[in-house]
N, C-alpha and C positions, 0 to 999 in steps of 0.2 A: 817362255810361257806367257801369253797373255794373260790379261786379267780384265774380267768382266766388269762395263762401268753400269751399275745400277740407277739408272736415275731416279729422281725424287718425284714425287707427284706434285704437280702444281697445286697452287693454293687455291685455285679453282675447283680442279678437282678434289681437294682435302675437305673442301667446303661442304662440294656437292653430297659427298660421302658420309659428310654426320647429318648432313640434313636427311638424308636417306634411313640413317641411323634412328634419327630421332623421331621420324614415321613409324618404322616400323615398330620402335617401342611403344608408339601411340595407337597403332592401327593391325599391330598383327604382320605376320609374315604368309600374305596368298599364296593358294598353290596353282603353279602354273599346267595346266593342261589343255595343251593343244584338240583343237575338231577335228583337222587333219579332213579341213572341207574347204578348201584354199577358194572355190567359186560361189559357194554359198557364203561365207564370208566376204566375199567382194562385193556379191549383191548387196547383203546384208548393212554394211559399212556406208554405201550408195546411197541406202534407204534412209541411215541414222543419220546423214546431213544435215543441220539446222533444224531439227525435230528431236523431242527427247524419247528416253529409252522407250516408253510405255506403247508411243505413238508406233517408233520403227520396228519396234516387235509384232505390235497387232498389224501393221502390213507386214513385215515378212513371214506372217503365220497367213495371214489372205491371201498372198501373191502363191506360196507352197500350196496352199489348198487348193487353190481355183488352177493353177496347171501346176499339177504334178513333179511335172518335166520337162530341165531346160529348154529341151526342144521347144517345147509348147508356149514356155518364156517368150522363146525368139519368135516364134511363127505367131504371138498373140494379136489380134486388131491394137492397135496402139490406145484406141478410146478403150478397148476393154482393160484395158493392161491399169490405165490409168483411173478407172473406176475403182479396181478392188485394191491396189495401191492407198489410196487416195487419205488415207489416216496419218500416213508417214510425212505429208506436205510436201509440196513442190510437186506434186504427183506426173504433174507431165514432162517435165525436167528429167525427173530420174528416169522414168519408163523411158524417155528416149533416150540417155547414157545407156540403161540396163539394156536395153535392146543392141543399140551400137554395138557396144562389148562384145555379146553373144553373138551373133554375126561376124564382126572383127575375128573371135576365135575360130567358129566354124569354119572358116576361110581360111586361117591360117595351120590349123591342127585338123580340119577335119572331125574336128568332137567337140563335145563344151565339157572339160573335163579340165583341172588344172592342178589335178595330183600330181603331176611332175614336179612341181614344186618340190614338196615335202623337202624329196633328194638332192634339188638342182644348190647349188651355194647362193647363199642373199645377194651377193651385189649380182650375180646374173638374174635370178627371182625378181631385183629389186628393177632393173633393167628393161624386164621382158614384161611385166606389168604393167612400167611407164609407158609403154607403146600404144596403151588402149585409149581412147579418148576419155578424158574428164574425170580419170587417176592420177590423183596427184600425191604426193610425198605422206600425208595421214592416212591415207586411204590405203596405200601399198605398205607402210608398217603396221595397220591394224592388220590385214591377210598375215604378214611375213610373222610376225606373232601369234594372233590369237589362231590362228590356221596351220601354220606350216611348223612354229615353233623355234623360228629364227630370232636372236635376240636383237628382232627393228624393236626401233620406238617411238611408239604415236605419240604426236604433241596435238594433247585438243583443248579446247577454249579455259579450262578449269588449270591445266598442268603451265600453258603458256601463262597465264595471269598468275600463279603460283609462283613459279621460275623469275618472270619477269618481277616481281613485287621484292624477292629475294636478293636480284642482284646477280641473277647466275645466268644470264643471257648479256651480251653485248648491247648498250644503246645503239634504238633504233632497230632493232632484230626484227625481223617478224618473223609470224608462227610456222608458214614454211622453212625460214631457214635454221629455227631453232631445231629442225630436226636434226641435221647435219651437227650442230653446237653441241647440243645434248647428249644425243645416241654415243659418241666415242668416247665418252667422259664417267660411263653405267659400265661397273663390270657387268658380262652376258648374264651371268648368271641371278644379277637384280635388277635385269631388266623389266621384266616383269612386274617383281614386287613395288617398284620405283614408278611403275605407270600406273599400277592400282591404287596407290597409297596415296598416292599427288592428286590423283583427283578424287578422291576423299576426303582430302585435306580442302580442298579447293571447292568442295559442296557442302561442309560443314561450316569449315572455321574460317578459311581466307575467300570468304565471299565477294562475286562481285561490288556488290552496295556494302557499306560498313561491314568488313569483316570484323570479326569477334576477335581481335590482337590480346584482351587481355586474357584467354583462355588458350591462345594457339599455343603448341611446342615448341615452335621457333622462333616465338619474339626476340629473346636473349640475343639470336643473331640477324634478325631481318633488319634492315634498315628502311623499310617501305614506313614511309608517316603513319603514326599509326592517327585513326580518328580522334576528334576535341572531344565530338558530339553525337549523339544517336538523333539526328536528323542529318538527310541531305545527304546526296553522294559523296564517296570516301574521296579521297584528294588522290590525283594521279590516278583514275582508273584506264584501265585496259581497256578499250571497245573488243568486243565479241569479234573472234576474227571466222569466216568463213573459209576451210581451207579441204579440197576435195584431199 
């Protein structure tokens, strides 16, 4: 009769685990529900690029109003496109990703439609995404998440400065490959709460410029310097990483 060897969790992942812990004692446990709109989410995600929330919302509320309908998305004059865009930044950048894409799919599926998702398994989802131009690894776990309801995990500028400040990425990482680092290390089931939670932590208390260390929940274990002084930027900071 064999006998099953259980392994122990690494002290990585032990780590990552009370940190998670000690979020959600701080922050609440989110509930996760999916749009189950995998292409309005792609768009959507395109738009939030290096712009903050308020911005990418009021364009993908002007982009839905002014055409209806992907088609009309894809068939748009590109100055038009980029007109009513134009709140989100980078406006003509993204309008020719967003168009790219829409095209790319209609060509390949004959519809712009990407509820197949939902069903298909993530690393195929994850896969058939990358194919599109100027989807990169944030961009395909915000859909595989907030849309389809697959336990990816976006790393964006707040959770990588988080993470990295912690100790819980390898030196040298960058924010692309923290995705890969990260994601297998979250049970699926707090993948979620774990992506909410870090960037709340990460717009409150462990701020870019002089984070607040002596109010955070995790000082006890971070080892990031904490500041002397409430002038001047915090020692060792993160630069803002740009990651589609």
């Amino acid at each position: 009769m064999h006998s099953t060897l259980r392994r122990e969790p690494t002290a990585e992942v032990t780590r990552l685990h009370t940190v998670l812990k000690k979020l959600e004692q701080a922050y609440g446990s989110p509930r996760w529900t999916p749009n189950h709109d995998p292409l309005g989410e792609l768009v959507a995600t395109i738009l939030s690029q290096n712009t903050s929330d308020v911005n990418s919302d009021r364009a993908y509320a002007a982009l839905r109003a002014a055409f209806p309908t992907w088609d009309e998305v894809a068939d748009a004059h590109p100055d038009d496109l980029v007109t009513v865009i134009r709140s989100g930044g980078l406006a003509r950048l993204k309008s020719q990703r967003i168009q790219e894409i829409l095209h790319t799919l209609k060509a390949r599926q004959g519809h712009l439609r990407l509820d197949f998702l939902l069903d298909m398994p993530m690393p195929a989802a994850r896969a058939f995404l990358a194919e599109f131009p100027g989807v990169g690894p944030k961009t395909i776990a915000c859909v595989l998440l907030f849309a389809c309801g697959h336990p990816a995990f976006p790393v964006d500028t707040h959770i990588f400065r988080v993470t990295t400040r912690l100790g819980l990425l390898p030196s040298g990482c960058s924010a692309e490959r923290a995705h890969t680092v990260l994601e297998p290390l979250i049970p699926p089931a707090q993948v979620y709460g774990a992506h909410v939670n870090l960037i709340r932590h990460g717009r409150t208390v462990c701020k870019a410029r002089l984070p607040d260390c002596q109010h955070c929940c995790l000082r006890s274990s971070c080892p990031y310097p904490q500041p002397s002084t409430k002038t001047g930027a915090a020692r060792g900071e993160v630069p803002r990483a740009v990651v589609p």
